[in-house]
C-alpha positions as CSV (number, residue, x, y, z in Angstrom):
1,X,0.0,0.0,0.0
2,X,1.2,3.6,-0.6
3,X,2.0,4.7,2.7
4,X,0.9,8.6,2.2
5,X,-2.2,9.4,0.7
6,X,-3.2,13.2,-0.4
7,X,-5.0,15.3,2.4
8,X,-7.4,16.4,-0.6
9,X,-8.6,12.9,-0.8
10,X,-12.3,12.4,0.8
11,X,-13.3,10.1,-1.5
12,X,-13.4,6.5,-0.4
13,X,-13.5,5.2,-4.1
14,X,-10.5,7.3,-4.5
15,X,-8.6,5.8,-1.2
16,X,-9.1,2.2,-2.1
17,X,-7.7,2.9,-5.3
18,X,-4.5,4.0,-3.6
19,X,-4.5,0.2,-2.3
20,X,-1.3,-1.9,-4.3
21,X,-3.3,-4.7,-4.6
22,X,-6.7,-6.0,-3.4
23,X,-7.5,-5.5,0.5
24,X,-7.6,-8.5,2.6
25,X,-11.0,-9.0,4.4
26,X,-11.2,-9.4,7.8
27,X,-14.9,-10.3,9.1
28,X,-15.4,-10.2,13.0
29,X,-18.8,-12.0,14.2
30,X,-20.1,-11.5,17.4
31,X,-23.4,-13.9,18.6
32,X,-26.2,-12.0,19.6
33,X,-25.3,-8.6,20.2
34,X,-27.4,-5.6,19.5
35,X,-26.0,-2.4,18.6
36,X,-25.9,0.1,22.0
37,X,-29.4,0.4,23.4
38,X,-31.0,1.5,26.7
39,X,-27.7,1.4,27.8
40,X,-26.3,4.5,30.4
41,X,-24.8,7.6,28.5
42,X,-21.5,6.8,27.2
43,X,-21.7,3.1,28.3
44,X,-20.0,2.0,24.7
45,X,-17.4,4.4,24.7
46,X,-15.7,3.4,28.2
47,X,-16.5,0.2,27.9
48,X,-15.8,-1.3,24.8
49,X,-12.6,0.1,24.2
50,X,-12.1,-1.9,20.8
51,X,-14.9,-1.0,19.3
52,X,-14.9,2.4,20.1
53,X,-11.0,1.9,18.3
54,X,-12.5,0.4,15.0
55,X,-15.2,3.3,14.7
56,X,-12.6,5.7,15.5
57,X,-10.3,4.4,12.1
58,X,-13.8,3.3,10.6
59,X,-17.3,4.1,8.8
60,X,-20.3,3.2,11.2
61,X,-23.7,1.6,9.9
62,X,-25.8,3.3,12.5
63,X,-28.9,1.9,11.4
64,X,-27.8,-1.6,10.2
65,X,-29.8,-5.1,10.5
66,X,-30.0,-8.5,10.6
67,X,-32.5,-10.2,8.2
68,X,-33.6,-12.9,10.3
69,X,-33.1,-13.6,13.5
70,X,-31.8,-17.4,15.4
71,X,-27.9,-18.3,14.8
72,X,-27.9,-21.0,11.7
73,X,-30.4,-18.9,9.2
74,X,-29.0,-15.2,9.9
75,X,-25.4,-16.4,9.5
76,X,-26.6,-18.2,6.4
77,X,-27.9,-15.2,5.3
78,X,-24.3,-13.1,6.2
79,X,-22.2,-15.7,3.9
80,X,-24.8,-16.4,1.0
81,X,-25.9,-13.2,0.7
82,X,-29.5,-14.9,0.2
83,X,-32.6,-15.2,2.9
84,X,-33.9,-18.4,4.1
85,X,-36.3,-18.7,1.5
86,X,-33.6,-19.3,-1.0
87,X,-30.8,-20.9,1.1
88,X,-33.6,-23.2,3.1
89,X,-32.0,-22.9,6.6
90,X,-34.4,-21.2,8.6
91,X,-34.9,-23.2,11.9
92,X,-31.7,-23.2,14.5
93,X,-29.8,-26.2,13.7
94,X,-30.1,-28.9,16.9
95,X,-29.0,-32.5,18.4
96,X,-30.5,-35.2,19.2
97,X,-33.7,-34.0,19.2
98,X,-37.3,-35.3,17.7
99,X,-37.0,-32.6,14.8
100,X,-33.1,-32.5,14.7
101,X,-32.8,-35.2,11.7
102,X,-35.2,-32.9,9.5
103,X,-33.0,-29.2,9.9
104,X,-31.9,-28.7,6.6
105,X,-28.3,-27.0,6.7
106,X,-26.5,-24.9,4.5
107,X,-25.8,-26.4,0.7
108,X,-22.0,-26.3,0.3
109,X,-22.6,-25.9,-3.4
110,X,-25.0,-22.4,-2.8
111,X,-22.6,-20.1,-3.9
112,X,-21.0,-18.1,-0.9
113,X,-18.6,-15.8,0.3
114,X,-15.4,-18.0,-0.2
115,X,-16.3,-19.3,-3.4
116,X,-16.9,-15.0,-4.9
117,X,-13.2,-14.5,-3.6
118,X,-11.4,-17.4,-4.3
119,X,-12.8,-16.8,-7.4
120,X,-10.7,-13.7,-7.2
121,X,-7.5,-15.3,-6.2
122,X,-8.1,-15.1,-2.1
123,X,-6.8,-17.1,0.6
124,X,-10.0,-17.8,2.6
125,X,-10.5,-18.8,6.3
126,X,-12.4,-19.7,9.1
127,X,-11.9,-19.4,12.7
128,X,-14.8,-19.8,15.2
129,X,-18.5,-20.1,15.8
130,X,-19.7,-22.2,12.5
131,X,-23.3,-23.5,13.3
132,X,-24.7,-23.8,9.5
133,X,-24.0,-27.4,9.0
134,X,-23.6,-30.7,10.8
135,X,-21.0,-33.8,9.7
136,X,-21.6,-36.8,8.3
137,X,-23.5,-38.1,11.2
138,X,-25.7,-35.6,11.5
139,X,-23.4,-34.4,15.0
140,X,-20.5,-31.6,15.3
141,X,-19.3,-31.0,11.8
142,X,-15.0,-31.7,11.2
143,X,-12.8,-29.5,9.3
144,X,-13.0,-31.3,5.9
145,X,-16.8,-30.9,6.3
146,X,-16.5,-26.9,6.3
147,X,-13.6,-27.2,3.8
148,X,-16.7,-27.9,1.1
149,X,-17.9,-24.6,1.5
150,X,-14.5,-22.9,0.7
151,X,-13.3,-22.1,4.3
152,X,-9.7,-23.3,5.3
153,X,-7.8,-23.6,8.4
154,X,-11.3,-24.4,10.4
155,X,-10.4,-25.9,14.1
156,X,-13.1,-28.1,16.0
157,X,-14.9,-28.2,18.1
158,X,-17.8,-25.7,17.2
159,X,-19.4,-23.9,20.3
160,X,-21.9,-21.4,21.2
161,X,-24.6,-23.6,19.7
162,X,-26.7,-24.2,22.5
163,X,-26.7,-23.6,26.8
164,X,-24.8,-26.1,27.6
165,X,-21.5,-25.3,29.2
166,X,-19.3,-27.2,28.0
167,X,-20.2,-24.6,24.8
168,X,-19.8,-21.4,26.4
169,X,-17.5,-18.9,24.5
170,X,-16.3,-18.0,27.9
171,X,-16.7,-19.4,31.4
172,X,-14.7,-22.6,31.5
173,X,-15.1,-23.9,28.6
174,X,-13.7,-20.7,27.2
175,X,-14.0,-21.3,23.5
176,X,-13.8,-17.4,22.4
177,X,-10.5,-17.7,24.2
178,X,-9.4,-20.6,21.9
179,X,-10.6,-19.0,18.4
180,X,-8.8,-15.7,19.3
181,X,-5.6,-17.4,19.4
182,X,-6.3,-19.6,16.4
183,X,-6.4,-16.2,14.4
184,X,-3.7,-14.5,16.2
185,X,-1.5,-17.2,14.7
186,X,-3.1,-17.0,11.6
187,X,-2.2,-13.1,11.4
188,X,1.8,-13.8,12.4
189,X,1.4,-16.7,9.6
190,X,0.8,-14.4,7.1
191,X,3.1,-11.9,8.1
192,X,6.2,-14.3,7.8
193,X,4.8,-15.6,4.0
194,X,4.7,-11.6,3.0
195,X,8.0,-11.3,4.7
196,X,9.2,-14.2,2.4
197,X,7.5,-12.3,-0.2
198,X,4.7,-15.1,-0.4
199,X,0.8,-15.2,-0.1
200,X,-2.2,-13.9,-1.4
201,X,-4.7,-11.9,-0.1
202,X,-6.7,-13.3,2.2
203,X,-10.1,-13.2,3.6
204,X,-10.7,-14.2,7.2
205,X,-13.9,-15.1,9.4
206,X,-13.3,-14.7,12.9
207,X,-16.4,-16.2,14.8
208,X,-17.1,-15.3,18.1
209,X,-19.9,-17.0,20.9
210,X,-20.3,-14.1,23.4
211,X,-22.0,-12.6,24.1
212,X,-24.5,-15.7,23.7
213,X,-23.3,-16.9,27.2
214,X,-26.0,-14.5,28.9
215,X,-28.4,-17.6,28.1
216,X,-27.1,-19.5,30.8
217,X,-28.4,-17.1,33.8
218,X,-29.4,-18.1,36.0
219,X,-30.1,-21.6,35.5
220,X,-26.4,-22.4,33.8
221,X,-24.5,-19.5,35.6
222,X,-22.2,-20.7,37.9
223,X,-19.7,-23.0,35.2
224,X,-17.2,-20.7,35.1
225,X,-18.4,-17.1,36.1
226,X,-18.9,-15.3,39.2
227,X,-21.1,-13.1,40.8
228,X,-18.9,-10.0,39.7
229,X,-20.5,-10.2,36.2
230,X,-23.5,-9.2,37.2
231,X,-22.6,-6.1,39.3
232,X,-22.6,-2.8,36.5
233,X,-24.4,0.7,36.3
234,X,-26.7,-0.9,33.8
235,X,-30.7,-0.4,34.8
236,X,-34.0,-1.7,33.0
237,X,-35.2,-0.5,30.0
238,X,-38.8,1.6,30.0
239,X,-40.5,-1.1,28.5
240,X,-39.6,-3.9,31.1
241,X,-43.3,-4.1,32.5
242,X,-44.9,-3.6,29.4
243,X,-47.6,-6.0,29.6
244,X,-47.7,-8.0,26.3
245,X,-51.3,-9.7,26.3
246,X,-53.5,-6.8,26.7
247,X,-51.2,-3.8,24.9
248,X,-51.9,-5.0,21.4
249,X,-48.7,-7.1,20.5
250,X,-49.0,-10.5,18.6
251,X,-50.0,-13.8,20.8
252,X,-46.6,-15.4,20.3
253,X,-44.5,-12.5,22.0
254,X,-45.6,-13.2,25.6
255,X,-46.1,-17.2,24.9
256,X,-42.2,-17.5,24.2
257,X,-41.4,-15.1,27.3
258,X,-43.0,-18.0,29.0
259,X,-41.5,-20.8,27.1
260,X,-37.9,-18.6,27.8
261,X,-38.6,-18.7,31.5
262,X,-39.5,-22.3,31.6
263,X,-36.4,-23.3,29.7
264,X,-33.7,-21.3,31.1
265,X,-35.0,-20.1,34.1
266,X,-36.9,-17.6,35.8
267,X,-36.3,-13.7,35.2
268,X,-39.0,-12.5,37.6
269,X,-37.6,-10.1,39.9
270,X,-36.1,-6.7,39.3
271,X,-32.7,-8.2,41.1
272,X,-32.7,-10.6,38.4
273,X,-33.4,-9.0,35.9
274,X,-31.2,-6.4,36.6
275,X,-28.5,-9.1,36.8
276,X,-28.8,-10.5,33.2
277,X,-28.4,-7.2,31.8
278,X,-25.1,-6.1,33.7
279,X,-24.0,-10.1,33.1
280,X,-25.0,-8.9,29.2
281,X,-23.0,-5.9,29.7
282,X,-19.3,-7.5,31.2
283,X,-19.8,-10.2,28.7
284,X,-19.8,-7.5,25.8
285,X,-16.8,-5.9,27.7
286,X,-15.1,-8.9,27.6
287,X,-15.7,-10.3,24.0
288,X,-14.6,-6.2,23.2
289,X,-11.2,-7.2,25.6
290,X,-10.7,-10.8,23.6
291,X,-10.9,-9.2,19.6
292,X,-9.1,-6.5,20.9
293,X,-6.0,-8.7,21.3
294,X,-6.7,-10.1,17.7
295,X,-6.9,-6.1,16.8
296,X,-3.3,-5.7,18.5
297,X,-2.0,-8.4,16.6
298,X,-3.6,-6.7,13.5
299,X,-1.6,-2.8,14.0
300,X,1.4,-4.3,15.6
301,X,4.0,-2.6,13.4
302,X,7.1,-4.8,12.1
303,X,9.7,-3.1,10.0
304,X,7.6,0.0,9.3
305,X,4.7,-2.6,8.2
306,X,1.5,-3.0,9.6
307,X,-0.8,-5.7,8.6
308,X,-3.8,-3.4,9.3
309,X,-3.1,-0.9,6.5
310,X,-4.4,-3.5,3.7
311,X,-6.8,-5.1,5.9
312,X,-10.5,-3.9,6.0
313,X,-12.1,-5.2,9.3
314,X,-15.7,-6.1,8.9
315,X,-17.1,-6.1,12.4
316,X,-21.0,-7.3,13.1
317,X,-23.1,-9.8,14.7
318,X,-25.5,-12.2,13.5
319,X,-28.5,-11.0,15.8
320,X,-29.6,-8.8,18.8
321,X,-31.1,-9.7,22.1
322,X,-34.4,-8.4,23.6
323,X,-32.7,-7.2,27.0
324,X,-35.5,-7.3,29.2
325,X,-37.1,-4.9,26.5
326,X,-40.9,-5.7,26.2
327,X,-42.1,-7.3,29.4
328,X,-39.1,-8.8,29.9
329,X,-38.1,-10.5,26.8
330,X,-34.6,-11.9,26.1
331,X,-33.5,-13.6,23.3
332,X,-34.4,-12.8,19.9
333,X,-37.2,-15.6,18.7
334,X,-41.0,-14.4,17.2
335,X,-40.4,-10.4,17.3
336,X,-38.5,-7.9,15.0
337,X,-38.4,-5.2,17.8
338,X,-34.8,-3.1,17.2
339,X,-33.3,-4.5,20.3
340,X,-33.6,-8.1,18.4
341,X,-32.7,-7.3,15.0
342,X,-30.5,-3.8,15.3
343,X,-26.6,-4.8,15.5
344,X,-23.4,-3.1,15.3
345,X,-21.7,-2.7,11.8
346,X,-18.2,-0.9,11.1
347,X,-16.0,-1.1,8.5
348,X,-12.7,0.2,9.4
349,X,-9.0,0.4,7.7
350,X,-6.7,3.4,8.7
351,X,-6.2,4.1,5.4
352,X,-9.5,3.7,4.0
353,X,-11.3,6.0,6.8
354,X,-8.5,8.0,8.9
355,X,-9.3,9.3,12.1
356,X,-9.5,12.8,10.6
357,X,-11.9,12.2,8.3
358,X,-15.3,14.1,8.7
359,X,-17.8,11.6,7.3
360,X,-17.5,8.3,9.5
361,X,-21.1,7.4,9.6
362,X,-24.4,6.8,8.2
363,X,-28.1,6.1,9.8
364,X,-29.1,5.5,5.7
365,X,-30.5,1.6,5.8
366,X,-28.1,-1.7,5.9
367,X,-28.0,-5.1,6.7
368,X,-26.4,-8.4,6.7
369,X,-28.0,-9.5,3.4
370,X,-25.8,-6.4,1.9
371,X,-22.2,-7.8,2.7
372,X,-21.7,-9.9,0.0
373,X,-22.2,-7.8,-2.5
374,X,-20.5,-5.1,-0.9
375,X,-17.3,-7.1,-0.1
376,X,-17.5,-8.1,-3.8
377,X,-17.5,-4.1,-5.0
378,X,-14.5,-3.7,-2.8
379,X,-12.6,-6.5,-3.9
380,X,-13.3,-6.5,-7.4
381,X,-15.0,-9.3,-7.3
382,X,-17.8,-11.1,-9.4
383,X,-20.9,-11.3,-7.3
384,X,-22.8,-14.9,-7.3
385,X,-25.5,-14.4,-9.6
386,X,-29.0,-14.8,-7.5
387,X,-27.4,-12.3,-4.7
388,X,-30.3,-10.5,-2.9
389,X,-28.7,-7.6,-1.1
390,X,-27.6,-4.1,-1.9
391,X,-24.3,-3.3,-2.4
392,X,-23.6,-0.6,0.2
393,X,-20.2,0.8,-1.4
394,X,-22.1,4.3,-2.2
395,X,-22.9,4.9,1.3
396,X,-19.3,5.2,1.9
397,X,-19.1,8.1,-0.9
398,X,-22.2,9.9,0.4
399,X,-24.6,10.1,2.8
400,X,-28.0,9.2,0.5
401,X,-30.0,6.2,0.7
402,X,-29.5,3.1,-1.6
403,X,-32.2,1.3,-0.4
404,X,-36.1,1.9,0.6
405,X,-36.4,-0.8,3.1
406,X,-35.0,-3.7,4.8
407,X,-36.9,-7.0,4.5
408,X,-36.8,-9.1,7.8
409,X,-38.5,-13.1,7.8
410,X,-38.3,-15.1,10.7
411,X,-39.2,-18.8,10.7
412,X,-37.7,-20.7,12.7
413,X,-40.7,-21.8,14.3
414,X,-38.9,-24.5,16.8
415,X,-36.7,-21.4,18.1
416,X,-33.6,-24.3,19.6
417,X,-36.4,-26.7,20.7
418,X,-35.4,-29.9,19.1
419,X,-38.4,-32.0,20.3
420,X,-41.5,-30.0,19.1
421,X,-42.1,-28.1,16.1
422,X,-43.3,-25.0,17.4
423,X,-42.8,-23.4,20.4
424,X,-45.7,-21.1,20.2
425,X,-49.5,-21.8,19.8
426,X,-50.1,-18.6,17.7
427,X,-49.3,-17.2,14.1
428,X,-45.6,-17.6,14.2
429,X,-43.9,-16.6,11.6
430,X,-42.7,-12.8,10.5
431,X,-42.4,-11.0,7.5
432,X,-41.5,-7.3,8.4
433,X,-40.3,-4.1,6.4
434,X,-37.9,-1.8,8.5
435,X,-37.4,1.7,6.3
436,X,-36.4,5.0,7.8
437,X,-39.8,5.9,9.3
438,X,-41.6,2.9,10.3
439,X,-42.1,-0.7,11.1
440,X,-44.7,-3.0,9.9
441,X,-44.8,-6.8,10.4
442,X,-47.2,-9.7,9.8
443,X,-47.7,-12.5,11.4
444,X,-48.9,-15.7,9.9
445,X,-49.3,-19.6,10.5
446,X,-47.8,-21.3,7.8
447,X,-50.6,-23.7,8.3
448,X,-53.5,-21.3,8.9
449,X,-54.3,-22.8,12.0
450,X,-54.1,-19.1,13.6
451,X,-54.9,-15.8,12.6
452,X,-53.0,-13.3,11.0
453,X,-51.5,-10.2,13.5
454,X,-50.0,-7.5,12.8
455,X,-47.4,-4.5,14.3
456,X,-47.1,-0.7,13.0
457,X,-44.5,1.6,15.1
458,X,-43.9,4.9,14.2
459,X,-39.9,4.9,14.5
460,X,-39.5,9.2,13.3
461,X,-38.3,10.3,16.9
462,X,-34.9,8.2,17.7
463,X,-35.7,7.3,21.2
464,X,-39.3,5.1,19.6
465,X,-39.6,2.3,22.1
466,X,-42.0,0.6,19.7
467,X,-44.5,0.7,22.7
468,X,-47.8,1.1,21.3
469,X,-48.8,-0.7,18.3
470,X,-50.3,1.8,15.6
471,X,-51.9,-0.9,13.4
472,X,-55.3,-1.0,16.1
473,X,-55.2,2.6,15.6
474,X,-57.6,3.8,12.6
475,X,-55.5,7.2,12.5
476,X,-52.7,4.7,11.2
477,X,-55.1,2.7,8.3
478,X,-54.0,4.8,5.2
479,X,-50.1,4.6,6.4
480,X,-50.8,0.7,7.4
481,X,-51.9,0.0,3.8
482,X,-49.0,1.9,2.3
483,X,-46.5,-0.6,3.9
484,X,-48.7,-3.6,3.4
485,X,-48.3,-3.0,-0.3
486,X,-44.4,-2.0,-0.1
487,X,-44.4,-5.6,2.3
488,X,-45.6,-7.6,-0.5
489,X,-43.4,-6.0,-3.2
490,X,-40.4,-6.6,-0.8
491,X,-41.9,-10.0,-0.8
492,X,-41.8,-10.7,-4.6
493,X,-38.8,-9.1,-5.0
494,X,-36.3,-11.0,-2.7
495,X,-38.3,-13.7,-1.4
496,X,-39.7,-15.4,-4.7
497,X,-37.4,-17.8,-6.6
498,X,-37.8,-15.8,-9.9
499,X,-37.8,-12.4,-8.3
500,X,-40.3,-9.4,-9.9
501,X,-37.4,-7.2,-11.5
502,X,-36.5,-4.1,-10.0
503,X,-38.2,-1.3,-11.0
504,X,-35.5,1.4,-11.4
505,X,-37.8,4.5,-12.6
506,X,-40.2,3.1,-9.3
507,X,-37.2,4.1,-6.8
508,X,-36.3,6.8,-8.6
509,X,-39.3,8.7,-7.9
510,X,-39.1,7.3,-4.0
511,X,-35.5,8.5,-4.1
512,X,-36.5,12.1,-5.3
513,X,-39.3,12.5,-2.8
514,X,-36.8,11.9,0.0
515,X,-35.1,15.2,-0.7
């Protein structure tokens, strides 16, 4: 890379031309973290020091999504750049359950993120979380199994796939621990070969569990942490006694806030609650502490050389977690509230987006569906043909919207419960359209064994708790309609098989009525 770029250049098309070569791709995956909500004032910046690091040298999605929620189809989703209704994973993969045999994983031969840039002459790995496939035995997949789908260098076990502690990213099992090292080595690997004047670019997937470990309070706590991790300044969120059956919010909402408590233990005290939050809170501290040792690695300068300068760090998560939000909700299943389906994106290079630039972030629409094709734009890559998502590579230019909606499906109707095939007796699957203004979802039994709800939240002021439901409101009908209809065009466009094209001259005139 050339080592001094021009003051005058703003222009990120213009600074990743100034690259000698194409950038290698580092992807950071959290499980289950939402991006910064509810928290106290400045809770991110003094606490999680490396993120605050990768903003700092980075470009922030502000407003960036995941497009369905539970572990196996959303990180389908991130490395296919497809939904569920194309890639077929959509419930979270089990074992030995009733309904385990029948989870259909991820089809090595679906065209994915490794295959675009090996393609284009990458080196591609994977460290981490994988939970999109099983082996041969229908059990803990080996390295040759993820090898199919283009990923090298993969370590077993796989973690973070369940509650059970032996899994737990941290604790002391201490898996995160494991695959943090794994690609600290890789990083000094690759710095001897490009000392030797060897290797290609290379693309890595660092996947993390925490901070998915939350699950296990309180029934799971005590296998490995202590009761320091849940002392913190962090309080309830407004909507913590929100009652769910009589404010208007679909049936299956307060069934699986049951069905949590039954499974992993009662949350019904203020003290408790209050404790899985904080425990949230030092688990996202500690996660931040773990990749920032990775990031260490990443700037530590040898011979005047840093490996960081050609590396763009992708950092994200596959999902959100309800927080208490809503009644008391945690985990993520049957809602598309933000605190579920918000997460932290940042795209960060020193190069790319230097400290002193002015224009580090965007609140314009993304989500996960978008990194493939926007990984392809950057590397010059050729984009698997099918791709659903938007390419987000204008966003980094200039603050102005490339999309008018994000599309958000949830169907995972077993939500981890490997012996029944729904955990809810209500409509319980979601198709939802987030744009800049509002948030409508519907509700719907596959089956049509229960009728069809629906949600409508006014999301104009920033601080929207998504409270009261607007769709019961007959103020709301004209507005409700309006988003039905852009819901079922967002349908036939991404959903179906043989997509309805895109109507360019349609968003043009959306485009122009946003000025």
């Amino acid at each position: 890379m050339k080592k001094h770029l021009k003051e005058a250049i703003t222009d990120f098309s213009e600074r990743l031309a100034c690259f000698s070569g194409k950038p290698d791709i580092v992807m950071i995956i959290t499980d289950q973290e939402r991006a910064t909500q509810h928290f106290p004032e400045n809770w991110e910046r003094d606490n999680l020091k490396t993120l605050t690091f990768l903003k700092q040298n980075g470009f922030s999605f502000d407003r960036a999504f995941c497009n369905t929620c539970m572990c196996s189809p959303s990180r389908s989703t991130l490395l296919t750049g497809l939904y569920p209704a194309q890639h077929h994973v959509t419930q979270t993969l089990t074992e030995g359950g009733k309904y385990s045999p029948g989870e259909v994983t991820l089809d090595s031969s679906i065209p994915n993120v490794a295959r675009m840039l090996i393609d284009n002459g990458y080196d591609v790995h994977y460290r981490g979380k994988w939970h999109v496939s099983k082996g041969a035995d229908g059990g803990s997949p080996d390295p040759s199994d993820i090898a199919m789908y283009g990923f090298r260098g993969w370590e077993a076990p796989d973690a973070g796939e369940d509650t059970a502690p032996e899994n737990f990213g941290g604790g002391f099992a201490n898996h995160d621990g494991a695959y943090i090292k794994q690609a600290i080595d890789f990083l000094k690997n690759v710095r001897e070969l490009r000392a030797q004047g060897k290797g290609k670019p290379y693309c890595l997937v660092l996947s993390l569990v925490n901070p998915h470990d939350v699950l296990c309070y309180p029934r799971g706590f005590k296998y490995g942490y202590n009761d320091e991790f849940l002392k913190g300044p962090i309080t309830l969120p407004k909507t913590v006694n929100e009652d769910l059956t009589t404010n208007g919010k679909p049936a299956a909402q307060a069934q699986v806030k049951t069905s949590a408590a039954l499974g992993l233990g009662l949350l019904n005290t203020p003290e408790k609650q209050t404790n899985y939050l904080n425990f949230y809170g030092n688990l996202l501290r500690l996660i931040d502490t773990e990749i920032g040792f990775f990031i260490d690695e990443l700037y530590r300068e040898v011979e005047g050389s840093k490996l960081a300068d050609q590396a763009l760090v992708i950092r994200l998560a596959d999902h959100g977690e309800m927080g208490m939000a809503h009644g008391g909700m945690r985990q993520k299943a049957f809602v598309a509230y933000e605190e579920a389906i918000r997460i932290p994106m940042v795209f960060s290079n020193p190069i790319l987006f230097p400290e002193t630039a002015t224009y580090k972030s965007t609140r314009q629409l993304a989500s996960l569906i978008d990194i493939v094709p926007t990984i392809a734009a950057i590397t010059g890559s050729l984009p698997p043909v099918g791709v659903r998502g938007t390419n987000l590579t204008p966003l980094l230019n200039e603050d102005k919207p490339v999309q008018e909606a994000i599309l958000f499906t949830f169907d995972d109707t077993k939500a981890s419960a490997a012996d029944k095939p729904s955990v809810v007796k209500a409509a319980n699957r979601i198709r939802c359209i987030r744009t800049a203004e509002w948030k409508y979802s519907r509700y719907f039994d596959a089956l049509g064994g229960y009728p069809e709800e629906f949600e409508l939240y006014d999301l104009r002021d920033n601080g929207a708790l998504e409270y009261q439901n607007l769709v019961h409101d007959p103020a709301y009908a004209e507005i409700s309609a309006k988003l039905d209809r852009l819901l079922q065009q967002q349908i036939r466009q991404k959903l179906h098989i043989h997509p309805e094209a895109f109507d360019e001259a349609e968003f043009i005139e959306w485009y122009q009525e946003q000025r």
